[in-house]
LOPAGU-827011 format. One record per residue: residue in one letter; x, y, z of N, C-alpha, C, O in turn. Coordinates in steps of 0.1 Angstrom, whole numbers, plus 5000, padded with zeros to 4 digits. Example, Ala and Ser with C-alpha at 12.3 -4.5 7.8 and 13.67 -1.06 7.14 Angstrom:
residues 2
a513249435078512349555078513249675078514249675085;s512849785071513749895071512950005079513450115080;
END
This chain:
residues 508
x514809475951513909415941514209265940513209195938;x515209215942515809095944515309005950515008885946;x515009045963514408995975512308985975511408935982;x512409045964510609085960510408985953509308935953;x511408925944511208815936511108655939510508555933;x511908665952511908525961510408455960509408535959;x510308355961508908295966509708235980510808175982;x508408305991508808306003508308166009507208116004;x509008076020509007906022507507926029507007806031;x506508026034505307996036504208016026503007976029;x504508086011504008066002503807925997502807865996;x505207895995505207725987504707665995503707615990;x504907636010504307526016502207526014501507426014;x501507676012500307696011500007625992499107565986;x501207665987500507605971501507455973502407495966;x501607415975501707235981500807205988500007135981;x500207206002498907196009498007225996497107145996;x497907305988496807345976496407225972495407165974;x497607185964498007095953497506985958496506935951;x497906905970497806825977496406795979495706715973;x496106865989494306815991493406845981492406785982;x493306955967492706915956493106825949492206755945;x494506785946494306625942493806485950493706375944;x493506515964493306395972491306415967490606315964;x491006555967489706565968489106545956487906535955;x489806535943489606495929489106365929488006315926;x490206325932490706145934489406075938488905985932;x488806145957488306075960486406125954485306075957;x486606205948485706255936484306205944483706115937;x483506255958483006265963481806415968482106495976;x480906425963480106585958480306605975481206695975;x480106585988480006665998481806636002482006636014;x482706615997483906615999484006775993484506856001;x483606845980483606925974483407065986484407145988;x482607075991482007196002482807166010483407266014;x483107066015484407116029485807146020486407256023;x486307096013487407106002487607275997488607345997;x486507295992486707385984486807545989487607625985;x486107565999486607696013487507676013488107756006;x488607556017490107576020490807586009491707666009;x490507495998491507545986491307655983492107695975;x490307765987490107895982491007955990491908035986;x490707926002491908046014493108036016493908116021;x493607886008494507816010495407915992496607945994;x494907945979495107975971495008135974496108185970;x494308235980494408345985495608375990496308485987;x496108266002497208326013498408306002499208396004;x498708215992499208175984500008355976500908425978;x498908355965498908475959499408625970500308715968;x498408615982499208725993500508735990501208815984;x500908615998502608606001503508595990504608625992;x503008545975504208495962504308665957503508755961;x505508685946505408795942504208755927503908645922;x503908865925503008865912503108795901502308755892;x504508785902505308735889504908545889504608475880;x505108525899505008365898503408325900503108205897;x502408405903500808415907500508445888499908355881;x500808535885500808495869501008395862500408335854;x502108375866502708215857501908085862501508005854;x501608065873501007955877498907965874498307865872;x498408065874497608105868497308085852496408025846;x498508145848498408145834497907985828497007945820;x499107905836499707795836498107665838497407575832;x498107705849496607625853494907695840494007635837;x495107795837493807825832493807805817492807845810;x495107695810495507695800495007555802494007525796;x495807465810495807305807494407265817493707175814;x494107335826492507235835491707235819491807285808;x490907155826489507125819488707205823488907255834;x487307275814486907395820485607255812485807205802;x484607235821483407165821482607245813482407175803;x482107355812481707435802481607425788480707435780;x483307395787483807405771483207245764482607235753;x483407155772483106995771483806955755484807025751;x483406875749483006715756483706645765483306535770;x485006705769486106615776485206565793485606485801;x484306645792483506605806482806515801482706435811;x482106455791481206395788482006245784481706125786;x482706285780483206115770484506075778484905955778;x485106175786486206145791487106295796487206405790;x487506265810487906385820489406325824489806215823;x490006425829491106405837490506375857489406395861;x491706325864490706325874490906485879490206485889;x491206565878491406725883490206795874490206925873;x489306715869487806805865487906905876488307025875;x487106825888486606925895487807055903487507125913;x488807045897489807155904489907275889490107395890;x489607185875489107335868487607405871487407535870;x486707305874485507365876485607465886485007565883;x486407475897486407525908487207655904487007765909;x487907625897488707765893487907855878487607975876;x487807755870486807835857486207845856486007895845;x484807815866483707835863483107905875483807925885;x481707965875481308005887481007905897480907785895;x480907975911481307865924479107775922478507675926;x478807885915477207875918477107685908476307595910;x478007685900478307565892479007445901478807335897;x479507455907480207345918479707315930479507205936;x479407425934478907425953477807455953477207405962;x477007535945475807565945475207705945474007745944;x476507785949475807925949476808005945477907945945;x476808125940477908235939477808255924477608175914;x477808415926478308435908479508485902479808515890;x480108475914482008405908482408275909481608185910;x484008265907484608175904485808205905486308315905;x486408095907488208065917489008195910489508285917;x488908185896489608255890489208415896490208495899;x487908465898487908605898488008625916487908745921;x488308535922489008575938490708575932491508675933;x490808475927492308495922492708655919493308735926;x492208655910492408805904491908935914492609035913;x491108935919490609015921491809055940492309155944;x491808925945493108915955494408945951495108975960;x495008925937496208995927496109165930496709245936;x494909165923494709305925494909405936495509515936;x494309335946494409405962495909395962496609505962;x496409315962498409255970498809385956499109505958;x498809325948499709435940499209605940499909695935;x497809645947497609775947498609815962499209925965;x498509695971499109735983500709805983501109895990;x501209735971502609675968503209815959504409855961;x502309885951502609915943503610065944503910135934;x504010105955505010195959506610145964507610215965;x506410015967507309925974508209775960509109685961;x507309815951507809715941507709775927506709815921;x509009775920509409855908510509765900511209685906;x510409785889511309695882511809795870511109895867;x513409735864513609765856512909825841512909945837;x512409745837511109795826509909795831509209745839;x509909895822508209935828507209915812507509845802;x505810025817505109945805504610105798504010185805;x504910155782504210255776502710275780501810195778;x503010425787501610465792500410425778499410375783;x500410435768499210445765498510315763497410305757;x499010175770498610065767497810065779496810005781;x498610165791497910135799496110195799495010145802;x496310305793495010385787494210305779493010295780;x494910245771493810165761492710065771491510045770;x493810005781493209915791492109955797491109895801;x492510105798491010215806489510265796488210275798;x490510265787489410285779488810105773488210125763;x488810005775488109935774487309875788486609785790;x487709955794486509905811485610075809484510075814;x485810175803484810285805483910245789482710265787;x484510195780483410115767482610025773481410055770;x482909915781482009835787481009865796480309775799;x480809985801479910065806479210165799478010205802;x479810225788479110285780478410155769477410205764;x478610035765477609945762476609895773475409865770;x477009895786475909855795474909945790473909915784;x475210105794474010195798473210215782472110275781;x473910155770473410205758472010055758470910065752;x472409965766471409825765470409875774469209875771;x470909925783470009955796468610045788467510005786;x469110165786468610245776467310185763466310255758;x467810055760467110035749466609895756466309785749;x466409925775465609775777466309645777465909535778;x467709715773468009555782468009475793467809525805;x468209375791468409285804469809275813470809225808;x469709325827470709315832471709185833472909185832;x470609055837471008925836472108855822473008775825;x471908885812472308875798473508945797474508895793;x473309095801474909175803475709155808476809205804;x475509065820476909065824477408955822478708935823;x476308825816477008745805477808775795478808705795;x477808885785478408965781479609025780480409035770;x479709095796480509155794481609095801482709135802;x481108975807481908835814483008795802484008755807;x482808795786483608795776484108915773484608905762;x484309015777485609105778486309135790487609125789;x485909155799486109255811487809155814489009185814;x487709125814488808965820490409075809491209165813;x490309025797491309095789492709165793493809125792;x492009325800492209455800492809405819494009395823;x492009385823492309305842493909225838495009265840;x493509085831494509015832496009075827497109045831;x495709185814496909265814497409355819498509385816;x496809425828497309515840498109445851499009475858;x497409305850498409265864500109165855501109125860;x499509155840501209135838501809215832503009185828;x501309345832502409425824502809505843503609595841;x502509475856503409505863503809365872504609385880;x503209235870504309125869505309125870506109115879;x505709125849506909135840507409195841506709275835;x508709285847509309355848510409295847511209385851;x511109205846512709155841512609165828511509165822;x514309165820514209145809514108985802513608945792;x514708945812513808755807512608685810512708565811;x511508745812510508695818509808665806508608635806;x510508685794509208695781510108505782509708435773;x510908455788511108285786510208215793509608105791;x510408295804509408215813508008215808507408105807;x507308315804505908315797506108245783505108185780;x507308225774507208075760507007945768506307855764;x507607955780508107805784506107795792505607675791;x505607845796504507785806503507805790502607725789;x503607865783502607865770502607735763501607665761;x504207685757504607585753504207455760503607355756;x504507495773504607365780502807325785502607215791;x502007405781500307385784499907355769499207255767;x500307435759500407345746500407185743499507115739;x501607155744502407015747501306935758501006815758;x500707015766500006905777499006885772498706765772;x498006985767497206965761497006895748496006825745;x498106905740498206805727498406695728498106625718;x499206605745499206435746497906445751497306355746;x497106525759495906475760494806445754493906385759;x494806505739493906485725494406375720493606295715;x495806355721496106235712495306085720494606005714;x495506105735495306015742494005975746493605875752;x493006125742491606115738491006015728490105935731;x491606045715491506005703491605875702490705815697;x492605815708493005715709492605585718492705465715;x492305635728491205555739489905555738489305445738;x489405645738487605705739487305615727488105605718;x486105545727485805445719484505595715483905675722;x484605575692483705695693483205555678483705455672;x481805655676481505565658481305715652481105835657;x481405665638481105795625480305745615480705665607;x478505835618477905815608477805805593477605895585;x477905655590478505615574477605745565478205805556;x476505775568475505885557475906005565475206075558;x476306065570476606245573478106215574478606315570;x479006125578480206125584480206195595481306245596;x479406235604479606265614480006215631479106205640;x481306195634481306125644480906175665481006285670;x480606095669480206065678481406145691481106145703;x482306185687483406215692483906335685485106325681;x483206485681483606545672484606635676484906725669;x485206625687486506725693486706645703485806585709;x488506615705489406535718488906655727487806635732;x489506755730489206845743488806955742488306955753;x488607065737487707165733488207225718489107195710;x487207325719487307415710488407495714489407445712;x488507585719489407695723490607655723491507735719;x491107485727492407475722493207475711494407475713;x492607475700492707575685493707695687494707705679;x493407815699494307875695495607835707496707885707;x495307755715496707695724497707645713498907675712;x497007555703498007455697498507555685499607535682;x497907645680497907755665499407825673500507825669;x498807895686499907925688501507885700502407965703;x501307765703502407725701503207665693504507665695;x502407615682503407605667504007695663505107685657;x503407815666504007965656505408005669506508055665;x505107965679506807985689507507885683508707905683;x507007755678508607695674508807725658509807695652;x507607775651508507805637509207945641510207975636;x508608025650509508195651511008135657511908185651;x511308035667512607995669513207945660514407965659;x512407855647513207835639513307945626514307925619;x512908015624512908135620514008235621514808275612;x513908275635514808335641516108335640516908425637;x516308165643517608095642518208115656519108195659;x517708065662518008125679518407995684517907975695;x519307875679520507855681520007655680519007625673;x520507585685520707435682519807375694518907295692;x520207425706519007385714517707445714517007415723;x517207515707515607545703515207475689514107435689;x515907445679515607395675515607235675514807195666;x516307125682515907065688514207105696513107085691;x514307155706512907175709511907195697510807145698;x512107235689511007245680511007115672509907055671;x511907075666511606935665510806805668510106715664;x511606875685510706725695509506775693508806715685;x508906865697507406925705506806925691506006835690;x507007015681506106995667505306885664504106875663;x506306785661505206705661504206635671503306565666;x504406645683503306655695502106745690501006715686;x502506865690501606995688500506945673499306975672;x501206875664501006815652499806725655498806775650;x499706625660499406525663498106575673497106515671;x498106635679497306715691496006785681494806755680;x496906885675495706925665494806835651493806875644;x495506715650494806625644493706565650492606535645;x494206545663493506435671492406535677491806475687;x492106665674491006755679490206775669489006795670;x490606775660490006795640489206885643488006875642;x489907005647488707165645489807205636491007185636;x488507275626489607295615489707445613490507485605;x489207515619490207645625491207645627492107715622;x491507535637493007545639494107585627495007665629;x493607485613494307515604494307685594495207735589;x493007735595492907845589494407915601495607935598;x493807935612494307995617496008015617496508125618;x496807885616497707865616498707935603499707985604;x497707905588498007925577497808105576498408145566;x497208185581496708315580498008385591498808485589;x497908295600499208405609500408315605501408375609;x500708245602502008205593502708275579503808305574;x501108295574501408375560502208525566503408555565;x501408585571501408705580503008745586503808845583;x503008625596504908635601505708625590506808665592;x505508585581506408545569506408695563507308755567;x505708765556505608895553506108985561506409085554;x506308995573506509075580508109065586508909155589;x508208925587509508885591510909025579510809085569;x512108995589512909025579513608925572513608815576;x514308955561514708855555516008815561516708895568;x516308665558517708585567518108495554517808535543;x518608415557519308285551518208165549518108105538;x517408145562516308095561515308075553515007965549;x514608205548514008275546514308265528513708205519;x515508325529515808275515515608135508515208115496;x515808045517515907945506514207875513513907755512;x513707935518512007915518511507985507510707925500;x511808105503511408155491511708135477511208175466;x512708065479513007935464512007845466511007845460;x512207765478511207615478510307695474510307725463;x509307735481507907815481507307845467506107825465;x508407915455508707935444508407845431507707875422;x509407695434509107605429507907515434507407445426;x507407515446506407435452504907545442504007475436;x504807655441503807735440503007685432501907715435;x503007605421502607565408501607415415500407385414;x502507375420502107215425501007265435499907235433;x501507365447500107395455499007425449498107375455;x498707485439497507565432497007485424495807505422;x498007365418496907255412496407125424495307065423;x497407115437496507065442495207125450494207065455;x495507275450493807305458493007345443491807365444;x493507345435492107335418491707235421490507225421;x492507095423491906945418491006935428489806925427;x491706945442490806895454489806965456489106885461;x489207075455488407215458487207095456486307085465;x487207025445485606935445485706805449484806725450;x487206785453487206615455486406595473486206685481;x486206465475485906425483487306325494487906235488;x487606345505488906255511489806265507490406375504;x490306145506491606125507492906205508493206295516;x493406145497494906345499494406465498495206565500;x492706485495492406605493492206675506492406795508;x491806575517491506635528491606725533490706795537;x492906765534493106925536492507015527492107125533;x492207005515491307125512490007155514489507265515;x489607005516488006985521488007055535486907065542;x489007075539488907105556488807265555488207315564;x489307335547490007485545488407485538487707575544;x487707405527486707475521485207495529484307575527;x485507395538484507365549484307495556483207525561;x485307565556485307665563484807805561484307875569;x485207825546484907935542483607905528483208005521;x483307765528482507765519481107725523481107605527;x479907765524478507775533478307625526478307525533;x478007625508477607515504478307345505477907235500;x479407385515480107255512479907215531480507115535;x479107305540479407245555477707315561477507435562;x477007215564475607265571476507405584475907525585;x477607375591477607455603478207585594477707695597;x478807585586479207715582477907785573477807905570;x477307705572475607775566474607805575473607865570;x474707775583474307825597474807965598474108055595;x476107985603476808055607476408185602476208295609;x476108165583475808235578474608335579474308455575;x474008235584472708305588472808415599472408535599;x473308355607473508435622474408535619474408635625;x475308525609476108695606475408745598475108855602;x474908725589473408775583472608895591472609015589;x471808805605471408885610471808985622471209075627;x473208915625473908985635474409155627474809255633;x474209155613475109295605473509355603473209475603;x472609245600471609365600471309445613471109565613;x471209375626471009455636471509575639470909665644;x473309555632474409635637473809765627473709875631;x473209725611472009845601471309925610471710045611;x470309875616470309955626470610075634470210185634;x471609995642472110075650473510095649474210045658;x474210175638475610165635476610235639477810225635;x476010335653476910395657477510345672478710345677;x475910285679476210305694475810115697476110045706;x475110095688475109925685473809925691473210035693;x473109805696472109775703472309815721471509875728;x473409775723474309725736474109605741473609505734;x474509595756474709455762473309435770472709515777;x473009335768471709285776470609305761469509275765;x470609325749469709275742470109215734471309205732;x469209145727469808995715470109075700469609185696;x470709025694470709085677469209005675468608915681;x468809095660467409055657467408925649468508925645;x466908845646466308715641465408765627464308735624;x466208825622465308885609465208715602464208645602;x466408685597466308535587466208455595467308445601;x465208355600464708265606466108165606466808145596;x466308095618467607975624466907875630465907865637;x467807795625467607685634467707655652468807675657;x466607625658466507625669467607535675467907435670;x468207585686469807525694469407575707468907685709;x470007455718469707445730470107525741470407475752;x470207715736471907745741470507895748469707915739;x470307965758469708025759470708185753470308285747;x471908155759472908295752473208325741474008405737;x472208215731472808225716472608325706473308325696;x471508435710471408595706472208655711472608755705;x473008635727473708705730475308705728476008805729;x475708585727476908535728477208475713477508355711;x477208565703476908485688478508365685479508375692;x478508315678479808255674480908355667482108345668;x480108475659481308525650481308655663480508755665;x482408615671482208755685482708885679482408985685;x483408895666483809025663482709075657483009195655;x481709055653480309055644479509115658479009235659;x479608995668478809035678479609195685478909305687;x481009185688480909295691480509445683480109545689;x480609415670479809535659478709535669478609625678;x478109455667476509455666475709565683474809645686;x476909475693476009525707476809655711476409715721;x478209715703478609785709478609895688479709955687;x478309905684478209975672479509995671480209955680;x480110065658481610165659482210195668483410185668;x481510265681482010335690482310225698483410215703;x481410115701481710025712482709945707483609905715;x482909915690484209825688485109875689486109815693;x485210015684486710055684487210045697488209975699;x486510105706486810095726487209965730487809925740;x486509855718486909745727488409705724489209675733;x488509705714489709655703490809705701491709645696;x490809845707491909965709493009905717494209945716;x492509755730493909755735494609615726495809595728;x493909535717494309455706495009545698496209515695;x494609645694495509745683496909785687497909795680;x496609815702497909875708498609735713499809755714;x498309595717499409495715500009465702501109425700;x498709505687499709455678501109525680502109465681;x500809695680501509765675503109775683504109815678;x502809705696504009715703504709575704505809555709;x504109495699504609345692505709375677506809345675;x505109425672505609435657506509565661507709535658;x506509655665507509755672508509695682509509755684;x508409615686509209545694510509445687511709435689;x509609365677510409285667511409345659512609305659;x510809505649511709565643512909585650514009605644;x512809595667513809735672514809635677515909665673;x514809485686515009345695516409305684516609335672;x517009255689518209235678518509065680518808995670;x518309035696518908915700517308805693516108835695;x517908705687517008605686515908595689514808615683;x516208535702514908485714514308595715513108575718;x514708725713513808865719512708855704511508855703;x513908845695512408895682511808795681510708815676;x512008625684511008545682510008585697508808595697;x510508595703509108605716508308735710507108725711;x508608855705507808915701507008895690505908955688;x507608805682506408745666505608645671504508625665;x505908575682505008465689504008555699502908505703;x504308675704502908735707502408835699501708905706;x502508875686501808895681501508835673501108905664;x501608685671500808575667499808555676498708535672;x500008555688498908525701497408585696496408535694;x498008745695496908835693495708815678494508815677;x496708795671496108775656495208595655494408555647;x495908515666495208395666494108425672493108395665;x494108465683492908545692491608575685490508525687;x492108675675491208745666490108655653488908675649;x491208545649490708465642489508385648488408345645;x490308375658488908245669487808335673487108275681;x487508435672487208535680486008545668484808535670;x486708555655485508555642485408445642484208435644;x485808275642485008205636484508115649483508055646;x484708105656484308055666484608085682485408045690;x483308195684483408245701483908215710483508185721;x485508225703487108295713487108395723487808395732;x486208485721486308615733485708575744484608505746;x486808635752486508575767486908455774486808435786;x487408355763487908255770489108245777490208295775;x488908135790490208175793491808145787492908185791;x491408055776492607985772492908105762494108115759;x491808225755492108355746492608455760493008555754;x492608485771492708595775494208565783495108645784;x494308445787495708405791496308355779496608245783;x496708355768497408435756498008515754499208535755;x496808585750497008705748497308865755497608975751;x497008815769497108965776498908935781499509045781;x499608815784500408795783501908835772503008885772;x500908765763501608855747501608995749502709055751;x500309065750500609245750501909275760503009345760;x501309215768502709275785504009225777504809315779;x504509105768505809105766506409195753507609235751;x505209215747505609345736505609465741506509545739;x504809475748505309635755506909665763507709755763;x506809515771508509535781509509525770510609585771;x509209445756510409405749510909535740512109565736;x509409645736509609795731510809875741511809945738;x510109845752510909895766512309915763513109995760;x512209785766513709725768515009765754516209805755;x514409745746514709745731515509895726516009915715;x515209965735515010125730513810185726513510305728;x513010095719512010205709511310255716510810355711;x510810245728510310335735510710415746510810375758;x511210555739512110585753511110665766510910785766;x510610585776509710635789510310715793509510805796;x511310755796511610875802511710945794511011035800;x511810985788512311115776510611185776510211295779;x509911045769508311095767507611135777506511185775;x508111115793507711135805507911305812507211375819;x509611355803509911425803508811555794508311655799;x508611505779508111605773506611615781506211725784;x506011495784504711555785504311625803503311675808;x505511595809505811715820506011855818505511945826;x506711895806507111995803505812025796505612145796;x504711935788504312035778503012075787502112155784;x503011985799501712035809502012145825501412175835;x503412165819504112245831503112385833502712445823;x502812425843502612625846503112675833502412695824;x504412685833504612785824504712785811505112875804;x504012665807503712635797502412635793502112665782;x501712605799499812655800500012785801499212835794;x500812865808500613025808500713115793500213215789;x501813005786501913035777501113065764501613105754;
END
């Protein structure tokens, strides 16, 4: 096993040659440099993944699909790029977007080449922990749901083209956690996965600040609307949501002098990052799974004297969100940001929004069992404002809405089953984990999931790759840390359900 974990010296020299000529071919940022460049960094990232074990093909994956720029997401393409644009385009988007043809993209050879090496592998490579069968099931049953929404759209005249837009926002998920829950198999790999999460966090938060602060923007004196309305995307909301919640679970935890240090330094980076992006999700989000880990947490020393402060603070909080609820700026800002969000009359986009969940639940009236499916639009009962987006029936902003809607009851539960089963082996993991570091990496991935979820309702998180390398990550470390932990004992349960499917037990 030892020897499986090496990165072998013809691996690294292929991801250095990688590195190397997509950064020379960035640099020299030339469109027919791209077509000879980009075959080799493909074959050149293939031979890569062949030869590395799975384990470091995840992390570097993870790692890159977190911090590139994905052109898609924008504005960072429009007002201001890194020069390695075109090495996210090449990896996150389809090749038909860079080169001109294909309806994949870097990422799904990646993956799909993972897949082949580790099906090759998979008699010859075993690790200490393994992963509770039924997550692996859940994972199955959300690839046989996404076929039973194809054939339910097909059925009702959908459009093939549209579906697989569609199901382009799940399918990824259930994939990317198959290949880390047999990755991860040490009992410390849940550091290695804080440290590449953290550390794409942190990258991405100097690059907002450094957005903010260079990019020359103006703000319309009558709407206040500025010209620069997000440093680097949307989706980084839940990068930055949840790498805060790893350094409050370390400090939480109490997992010792050098993590907290880290959380000191990096916080306010992370701090500053999400200012300098002003989506104000970020904050719901942060404030809902903060509340959340706090309730759930057990009680410490910490904890205690948070629940004095908290105690005495309670009075002062409640008059400042009474006062500010109508004020405009200043110190109130924060509430105007929180009201913006949940309040239609105080933000044109959340009155919007409104509309479109409006008619995304009447559609789901309709059809409440089996949904519309994939490939047709929710209906336009209450007339919207026209937007330049052709997937905007299909791809709604509130995606848990949308998934009601195209997949009914039956299609959400199937989809959502393998989110249900990471909460559960997250929060099962924390109870059982005794060491520190173990129960904060488990409250930090099932923070992952529940951030997920939030972005997922208010702003079309499913499917991204900064939501699926999260979170399928998080499930794999709650399942190894159940493992590992005791609470789930695999052999024993391996044991009964041998015995209860044995001959002589059917004879019976």
């Amino acid at each position: 096993m030892a020897g499986e974990q090496r990165l072998s010296p013809d691996a690294k020299m292929a991801f250095i040659a990688l590195l190397v000529l997509a950064g020379i071919a960035s640099a020299i940022n030339v469109g027919f440099i791209g077509w000879l460049v980009g075959p080799i960094c493909i074959a050149l990232a293939c031979f890569a993944v062949a030869r590395a074990p799975l384990r470091y093909t995840m992390l570097a994956l993870m790692f890159f699909a977190l911090v590139l720029e994905n052109p898609a997401e924008g504005p960072a393409c429009t007002k201001w790029s890194t020069p390695f644009l075109p090495i996210g385009a090449l990896l996150l988007q389809h090749f038909k977007s860079t080169i001109g043809f294909g309806p994949i993209g870097g990422m799904d050879v990646m993956l799909v080449t993972a897949s082949l090496v580790q099906y090759s592998r998979r008699r010859r490579i075993t690790g200490p922990i393994g992963t509770p069968r039924p997550m692996i099931r859940l994972a199955q049953l959300t690839f046989a749901t996404i076929v039973f929404m194809v054939l339910v759209g097909k059925w009702r005249g959908g459009e093939t083209s549209f579906a697989l837009w569609q199901i382009d926002r799940v399918i990824y998920l259930p994939v990317v956690f198959l290949l880390c829950q047999a990755a991860f198999t040490q009992p410390k790999d849940y550091l290695a996965i804080g440290k590449v999460a953290l550390a794409a966090a942190v990258t991405r938060a100097i690059m907002a600040i450094w957005v903010r602060l260079t990019v020359p923007y103006t703000v319309d004196p009558d709407t206040g609307l500025s010209s620069l309305p997000y440093a680097t995307t949307h989706n980084d909301s839940m990068l930055f949501a949840t790498g805060s919640v790893i350094l409050v679970s370390l400090l939480l935890q109490r997992a010792g002098k050098k993590y907290t240090r880290i959380a000191l330094l990096f916080g306010p980076i992370l701090l500053g990052g999400m200012l300098a992006n002003t989506r104000r999700i970020v904050w719901v989000e942060i404030i809902l799974v903060l509340t959340t880990l706090y309730l759930i947490s057990d009680t410490n020393a910490v904890k205690r004297k948070l629940n004095r402060i908290m105690l005495l603070l309670a009075p002062v909080v409640a008059g400042y969100v009474a006062v500010g609820w109508g004020s405009q700026g200043g110190i109130f800002k924060p509430v105007q940001v929180i009201r913006s969000a949940v309040d239609s009359s105080a933000d044109a986009s959340t009155a919007w929004r409104d509309l479109e969940n409006f008619n995304l639940v009447f559609t789901l009236r309709q059809f409440p069992l089996t949904g519309v499916g994939y490939g047709n639009p929710f209906w336009e009962m209450w007339p919207m404002p026209e937007v330049p987006y052709d997937l905007e029936k299909y791809v709604p902003h509130n995606s848990i809405l949308g998934l009601y809607c195209y997949g009914g009851f039956v299609g959400y539960a199937g989809l959502t089953a393998l989110w249900v089963g990471g909460i559960y082996f997250t929060i099962r993991a924390y109870h059982h984990c005794k060491a520190p570091l173990e129960k904060s990496a488990a409250l930090a991935g099932f923070a992952a999931i529940l951030v997920y979820y939030f972005q997922c309702f208010g702003d079309m998180g499913l499917g991204s790759w900064t939501g699926v390398y999260l979170v399928a990550p998080a499930m794999a470390v709650g399942c190894k840390l159940t493992v590992a932990s005791g609470a789930w004992n695999m052999a024993a349960r391996n044991k009964r359900a041998a015995r209860a499917f044995s001959p002589s037990q059917v004879s019976r």
